[in-house]
C-alpha positions as CSV (number, residue, x, y, z in Angstrom):
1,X,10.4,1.8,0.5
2,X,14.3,1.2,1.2
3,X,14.7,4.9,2.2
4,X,13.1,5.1,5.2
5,X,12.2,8.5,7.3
6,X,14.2,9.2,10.5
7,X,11.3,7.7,12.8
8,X,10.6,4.8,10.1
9,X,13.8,4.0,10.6
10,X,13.2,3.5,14.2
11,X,9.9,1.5,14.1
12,X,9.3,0.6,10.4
13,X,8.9,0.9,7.2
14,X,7.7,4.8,6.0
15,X,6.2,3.2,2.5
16,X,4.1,0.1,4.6
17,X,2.5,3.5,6.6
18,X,1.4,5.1,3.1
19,X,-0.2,1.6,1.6
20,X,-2.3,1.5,5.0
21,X,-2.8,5.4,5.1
22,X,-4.5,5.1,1.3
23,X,-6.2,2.0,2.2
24,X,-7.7,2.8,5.7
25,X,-8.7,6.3,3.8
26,X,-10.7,4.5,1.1
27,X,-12.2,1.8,3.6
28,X,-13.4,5.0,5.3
29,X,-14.7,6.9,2.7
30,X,-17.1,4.1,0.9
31,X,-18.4,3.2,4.7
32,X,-19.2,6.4,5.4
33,X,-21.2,6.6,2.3
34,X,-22.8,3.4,2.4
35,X,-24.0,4.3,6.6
36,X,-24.3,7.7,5.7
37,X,-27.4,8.6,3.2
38,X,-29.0,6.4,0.7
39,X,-26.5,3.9,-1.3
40,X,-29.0,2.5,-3.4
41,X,-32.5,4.2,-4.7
42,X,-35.1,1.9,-6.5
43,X,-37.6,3.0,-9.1
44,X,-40.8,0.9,-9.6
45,X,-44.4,1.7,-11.0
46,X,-45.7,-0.6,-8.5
47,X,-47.4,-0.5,-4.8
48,X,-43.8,-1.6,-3.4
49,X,-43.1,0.9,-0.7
50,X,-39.9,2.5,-1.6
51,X,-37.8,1.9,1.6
52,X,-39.0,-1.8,1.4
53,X,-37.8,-2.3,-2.4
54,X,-34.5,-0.4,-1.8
55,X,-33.7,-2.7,1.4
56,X,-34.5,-5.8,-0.7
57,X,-32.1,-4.8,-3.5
58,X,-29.3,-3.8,-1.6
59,X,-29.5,-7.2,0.0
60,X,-30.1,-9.3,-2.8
61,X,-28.0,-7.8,-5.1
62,X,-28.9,-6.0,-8.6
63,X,-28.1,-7.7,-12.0
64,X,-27.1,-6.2,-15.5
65,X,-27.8,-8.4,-18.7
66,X,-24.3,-9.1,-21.3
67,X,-26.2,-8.2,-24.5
68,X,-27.4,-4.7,-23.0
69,X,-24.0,-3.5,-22.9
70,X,-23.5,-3.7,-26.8
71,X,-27.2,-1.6,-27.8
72,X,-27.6,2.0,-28.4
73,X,-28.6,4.2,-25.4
74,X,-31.6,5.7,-26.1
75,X,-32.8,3.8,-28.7
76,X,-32.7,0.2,-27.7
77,X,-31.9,0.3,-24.1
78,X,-32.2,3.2,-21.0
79,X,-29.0,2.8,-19.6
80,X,-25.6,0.4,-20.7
81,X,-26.7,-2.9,-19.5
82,X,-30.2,-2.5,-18.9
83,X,-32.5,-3.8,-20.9
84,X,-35.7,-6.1,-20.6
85,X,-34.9,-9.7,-19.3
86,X,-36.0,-12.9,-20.9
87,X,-35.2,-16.4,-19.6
88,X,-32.2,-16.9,-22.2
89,X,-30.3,-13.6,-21.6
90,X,-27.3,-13.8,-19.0
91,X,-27.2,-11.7,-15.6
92,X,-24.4,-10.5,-14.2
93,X,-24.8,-9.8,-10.3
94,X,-23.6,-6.7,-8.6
95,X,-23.5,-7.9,-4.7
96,X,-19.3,-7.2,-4.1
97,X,-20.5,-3.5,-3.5
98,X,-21.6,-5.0,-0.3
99,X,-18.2,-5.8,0.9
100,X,-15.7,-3.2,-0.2
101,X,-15.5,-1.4,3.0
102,X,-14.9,-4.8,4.4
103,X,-12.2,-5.3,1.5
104,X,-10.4,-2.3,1.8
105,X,-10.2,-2.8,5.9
106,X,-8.9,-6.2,5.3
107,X,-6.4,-4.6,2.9
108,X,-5.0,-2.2,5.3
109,X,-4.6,-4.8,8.2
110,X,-2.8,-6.7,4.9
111,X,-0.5,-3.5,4.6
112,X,0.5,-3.1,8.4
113,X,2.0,-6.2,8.7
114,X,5.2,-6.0,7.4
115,X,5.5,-2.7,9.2
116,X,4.6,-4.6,12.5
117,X,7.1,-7.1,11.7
118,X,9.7,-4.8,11.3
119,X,8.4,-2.9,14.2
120,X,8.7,-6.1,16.6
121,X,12.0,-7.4,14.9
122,X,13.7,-3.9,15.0
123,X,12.5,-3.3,18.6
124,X,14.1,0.3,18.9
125,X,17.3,-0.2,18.8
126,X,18.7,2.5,16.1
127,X,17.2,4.7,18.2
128,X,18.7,3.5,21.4
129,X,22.1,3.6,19.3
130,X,21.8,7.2,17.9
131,X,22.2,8.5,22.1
132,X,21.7,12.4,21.0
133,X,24.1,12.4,18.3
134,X,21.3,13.1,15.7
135,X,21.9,16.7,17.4
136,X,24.1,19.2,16.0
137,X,24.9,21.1,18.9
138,X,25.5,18.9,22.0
139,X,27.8,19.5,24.8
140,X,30.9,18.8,23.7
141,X,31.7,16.2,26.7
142,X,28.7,14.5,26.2
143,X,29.1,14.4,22.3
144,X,32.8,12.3,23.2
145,X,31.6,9.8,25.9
146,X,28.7,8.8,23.4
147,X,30.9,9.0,20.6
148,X,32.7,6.4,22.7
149,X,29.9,4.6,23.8
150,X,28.6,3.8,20.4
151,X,31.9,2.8,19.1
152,X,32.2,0.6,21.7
153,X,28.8,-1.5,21.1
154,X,29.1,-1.3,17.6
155,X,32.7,-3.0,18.2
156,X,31.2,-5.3,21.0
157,X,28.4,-6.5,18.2
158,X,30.1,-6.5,15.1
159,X,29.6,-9.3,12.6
160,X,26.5,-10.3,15.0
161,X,24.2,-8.3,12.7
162,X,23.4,-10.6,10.1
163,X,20.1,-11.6,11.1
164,X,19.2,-7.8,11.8
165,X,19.5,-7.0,8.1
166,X,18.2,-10.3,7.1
167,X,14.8,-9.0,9.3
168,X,14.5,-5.4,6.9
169,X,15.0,-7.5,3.8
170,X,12.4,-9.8,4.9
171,X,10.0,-7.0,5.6
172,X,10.6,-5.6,1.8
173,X,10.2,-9.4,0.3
174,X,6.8,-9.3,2.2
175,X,6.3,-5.7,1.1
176,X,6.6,-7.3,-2.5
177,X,4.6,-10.3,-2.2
178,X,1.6,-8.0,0.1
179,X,1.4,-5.7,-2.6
180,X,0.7,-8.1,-6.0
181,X,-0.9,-10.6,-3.7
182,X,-3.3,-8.0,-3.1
183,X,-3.7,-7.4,-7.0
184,X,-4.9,-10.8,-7.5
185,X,-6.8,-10.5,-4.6
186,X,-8.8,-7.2,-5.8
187,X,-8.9,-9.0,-9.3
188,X,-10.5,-12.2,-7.7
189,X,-13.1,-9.7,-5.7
190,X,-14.3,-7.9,-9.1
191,X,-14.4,-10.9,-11.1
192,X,-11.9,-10.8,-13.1
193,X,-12.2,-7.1,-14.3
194,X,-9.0,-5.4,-11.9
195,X,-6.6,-6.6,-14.1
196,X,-7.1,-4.8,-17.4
197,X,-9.8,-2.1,-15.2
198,X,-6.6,1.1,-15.5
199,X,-5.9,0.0,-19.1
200,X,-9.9,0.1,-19.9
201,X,-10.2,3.5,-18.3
202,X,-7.1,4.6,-19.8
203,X,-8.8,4.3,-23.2
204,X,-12.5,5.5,-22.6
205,X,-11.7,9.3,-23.3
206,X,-13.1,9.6,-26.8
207,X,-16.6,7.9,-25.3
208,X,-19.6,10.4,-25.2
209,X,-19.5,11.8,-21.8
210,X,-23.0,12.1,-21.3
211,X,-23.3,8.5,-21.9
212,X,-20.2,7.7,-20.0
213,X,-19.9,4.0,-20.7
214,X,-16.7,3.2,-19.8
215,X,-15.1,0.3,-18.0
216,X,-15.7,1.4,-14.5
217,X,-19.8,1.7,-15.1
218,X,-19.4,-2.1,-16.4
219,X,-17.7,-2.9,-13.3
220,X,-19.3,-0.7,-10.7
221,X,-22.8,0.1,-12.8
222,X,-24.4,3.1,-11.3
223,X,-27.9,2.0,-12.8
224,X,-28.4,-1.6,-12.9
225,X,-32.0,-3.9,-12.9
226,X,-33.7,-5.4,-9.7
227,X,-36.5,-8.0,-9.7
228,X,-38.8,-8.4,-6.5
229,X,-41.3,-11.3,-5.9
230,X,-44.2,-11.4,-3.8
231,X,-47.8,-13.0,-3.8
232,X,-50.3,-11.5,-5.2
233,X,-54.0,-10.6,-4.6
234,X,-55.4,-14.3,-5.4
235,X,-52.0,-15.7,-4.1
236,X,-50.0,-16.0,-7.5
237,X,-46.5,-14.9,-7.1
238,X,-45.7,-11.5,-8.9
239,X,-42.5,-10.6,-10.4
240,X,-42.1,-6.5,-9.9
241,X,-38.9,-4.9,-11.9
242,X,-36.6,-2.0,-10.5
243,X,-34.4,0.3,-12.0
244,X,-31.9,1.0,-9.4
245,X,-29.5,3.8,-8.6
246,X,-26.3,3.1,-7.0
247,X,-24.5,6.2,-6.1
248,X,-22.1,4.3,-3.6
249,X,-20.7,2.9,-6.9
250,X,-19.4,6.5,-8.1
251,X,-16.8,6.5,-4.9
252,X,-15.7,3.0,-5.7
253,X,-14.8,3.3,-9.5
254,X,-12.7,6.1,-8.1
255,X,-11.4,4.4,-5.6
256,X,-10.7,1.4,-7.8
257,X,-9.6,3.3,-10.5
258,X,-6.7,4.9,-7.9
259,X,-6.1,2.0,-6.5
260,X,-5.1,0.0,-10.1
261,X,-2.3,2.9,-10.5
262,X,-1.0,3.3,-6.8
263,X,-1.1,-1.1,-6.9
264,X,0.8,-0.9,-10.2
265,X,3.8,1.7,-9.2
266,X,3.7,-0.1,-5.6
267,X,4.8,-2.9,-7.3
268,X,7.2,-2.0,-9.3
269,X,8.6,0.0,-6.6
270,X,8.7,-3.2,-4.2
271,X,10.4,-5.1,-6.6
272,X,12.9,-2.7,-7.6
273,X,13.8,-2.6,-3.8
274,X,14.3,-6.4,-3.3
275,X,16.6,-6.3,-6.2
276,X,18.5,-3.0,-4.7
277,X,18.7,-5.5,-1.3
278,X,20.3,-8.6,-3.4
279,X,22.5,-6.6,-4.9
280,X,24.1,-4.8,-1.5
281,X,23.7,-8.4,-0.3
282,X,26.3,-10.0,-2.9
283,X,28.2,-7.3,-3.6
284,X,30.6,-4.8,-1.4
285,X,31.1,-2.1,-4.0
286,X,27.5,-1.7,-4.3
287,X,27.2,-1.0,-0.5
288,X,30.4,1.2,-0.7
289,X,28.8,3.8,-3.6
290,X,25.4,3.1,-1.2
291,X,27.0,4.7,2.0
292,X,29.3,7.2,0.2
293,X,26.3,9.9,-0.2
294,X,25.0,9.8,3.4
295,X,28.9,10.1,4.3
296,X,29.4,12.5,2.5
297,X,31.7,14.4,5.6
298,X,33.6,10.9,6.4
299,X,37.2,10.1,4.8
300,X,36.9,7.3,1.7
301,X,39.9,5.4,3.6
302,X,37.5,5.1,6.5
303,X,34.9,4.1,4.7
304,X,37.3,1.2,3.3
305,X,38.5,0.4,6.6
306,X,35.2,-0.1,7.6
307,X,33.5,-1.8,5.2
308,X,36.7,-4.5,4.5
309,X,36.3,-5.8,7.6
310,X,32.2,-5.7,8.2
311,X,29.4,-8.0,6.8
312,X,26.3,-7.8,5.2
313,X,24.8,-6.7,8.7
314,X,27.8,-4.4,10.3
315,X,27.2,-2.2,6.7
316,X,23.5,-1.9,7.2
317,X,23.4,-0.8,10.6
318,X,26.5,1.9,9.7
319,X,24.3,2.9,7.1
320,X,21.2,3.7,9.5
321,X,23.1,5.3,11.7
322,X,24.8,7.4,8.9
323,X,20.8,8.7,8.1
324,X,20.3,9.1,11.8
325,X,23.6,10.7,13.2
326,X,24.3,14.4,12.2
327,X,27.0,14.5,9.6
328,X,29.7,15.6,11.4
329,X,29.1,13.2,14.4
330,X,29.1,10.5,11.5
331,X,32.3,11.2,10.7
332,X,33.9,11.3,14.0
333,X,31.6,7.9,14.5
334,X,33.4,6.6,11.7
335,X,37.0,7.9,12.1
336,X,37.1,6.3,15.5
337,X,35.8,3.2,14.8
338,X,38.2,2.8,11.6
339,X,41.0,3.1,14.3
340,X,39.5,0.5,16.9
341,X,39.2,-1.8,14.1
342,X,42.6,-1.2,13.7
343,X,43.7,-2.5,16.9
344,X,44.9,1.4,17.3
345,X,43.9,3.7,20.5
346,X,40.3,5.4,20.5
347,X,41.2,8.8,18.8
348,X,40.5,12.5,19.6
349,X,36.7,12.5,18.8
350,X,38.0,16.5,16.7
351,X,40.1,14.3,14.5
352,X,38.4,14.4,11.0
């Protein structure tokens, strides 16, 4: 998350791209499925037509009952939490199936924005700083005046960058608070049941895998109970039962199941980065060791020079430039500016 790519570093953040990447991928796979062949398929003994009961279930939702999910299968029951419904037994509705395309969209749009913000806030402008330097072989003229040139700006705009850096750690405090609001968000959409769902899965491996009742089956059931009403012959009102298949529902406990792991690192990624940015924040050292391996060409008493005169915001844009700018250009880069800083004359751009 804090160590961004050459282009992130030019237009965002490289780990916001991922989260969207994985979360556009999955919105894509489950709509394609569900648009794409038969989600659901109803079985009835009846005179329903089968493309008329399948509609009706996928709209209305399919139910499990609580006490099927603790009989034997085979015995009692057909399937884990289907079983014969009386009055007094609880249902649990299946309808959020529906919406997880919609879900997972939402939660990529949910992933881009700190990416656009950093995008709008950073606006270019490492990029328009690097000025071919990034090159290793450049005209040796050319390399000198730009040399110059960015000296010069870096000079012109120094302790003006405060509000730069404060932008990037912004975009990693949203990065944070995106990534477990979007945990309680997922936990909210399944009821409850995202939480503990990659612990619960973790521990199903000594079930019967023919059986395969395990977590995700409770949570995305791949058979689950249907009831249609309609009048009858002499205008009663019939009540028809349906087993129904949901085969959509194997690609979202997979998808789920990733998600629960990738949310779960992502986190403790994110936060792990906001505490990296507080402590370059309060403490020099820290941003010295931070800037000594991407310098590793440059002299320490430039480094020092540097870095005991800049803020917060001169060090992070020196360290952006030092992933951006070829190593040796880096070290001219910081040689010379070392010396302006100085109040000495802009050096020989060969000095080391």
């Amino acid at each position: 998350m804090w160590a961004l790519t050459r282009t992130a570093n030019y237009c965002g953040n490289a780990s916001a791209t991922k989260r969207h990447f994985v979360a556009t991928e999955g919105g894509l796979l489950v709509t394609s499925r569900q648009y794409i062949g038969d989600p659901i398929s109803c079985i009835s003994k009846d005179d329903i037509p089968t493309k008329v009961l399948d509609t009706f279930c996928w709209i209305h939702s399919t139910f499990s009952l609580e006490t099927a999910w603790l009989k034997k299968v085979g015995v009692e029951i057909p399937y884990p939490g289907v079983d014969k419904y009386t009055p007094e037994d609880k249902r649990t509705y299946h309808a959020y199936y529906q919406w997880v395309c919609f879900v997972l969209f939402l939660q990529a749009l949910l992933f881009y924005l700190p990416r656009y913000f950093w995008k709008c806030m950073e606006a270019g402008r490492i990029k328009a700083m690097i000025l071919d330097l990034n090159n290793p072989v450049l005209n040796e003229s050319k390399r000198e005046a730009n040399l110059r040139l960015l000296v010069d700006y870096v000079i012109a705009n120094f302790n003006h960058n405060d509000s730069y850096c404060g932008y990037y750690a912004f975009s990693e405090i949203m990065n944070a608070v995106n990534v477990i609001g979007q945990m309680y968000l997922m936990d909210t959409f399944l009821g409850g049941a995202f939480s503990s769902y990659g612990t619960q899965v973790w521990k199903f491996t000594e079930w019967d895998w023919s059986v395969r009742y395990d977590p995700m089956i409770r949570v995305f059931p791949r058979l689950a109970k249907c009831t249609f009403h309609r009048y009858g012959s002499s205008g009663d009102v019939q009540r028809h039962d349906a087993m129904c298949i949901l085969p959509i529902n194997i690609i979202n406990e997979k998808i789920y199941v990733f998600l629960w792991f990738w949310f779960v690192m992502l986190s403790v990624v994110s936060c792990i980065a906001v505490a990296y940015r507080i402590l370059l924040y309060v403490s020099p050292e820290a941003r010295m060791r931070a800037l000594k391996p991407r310098a590793s060409l440059a002299r320490e008493e430039h480094l020092a020079i540097v870095l005991n005169k800049c803020k917060v915001g001169d060090w992070f844009i020196i360290s952006m430039l030092a992933k951006n700018l070829h190593c040796i250009n880096f070290r001219d880069f910081m040689s010379n500016l070392s010396r302006r800083l100085e109040g000495k004359d802009y050096s020989d751009t060969s000095e080391a």
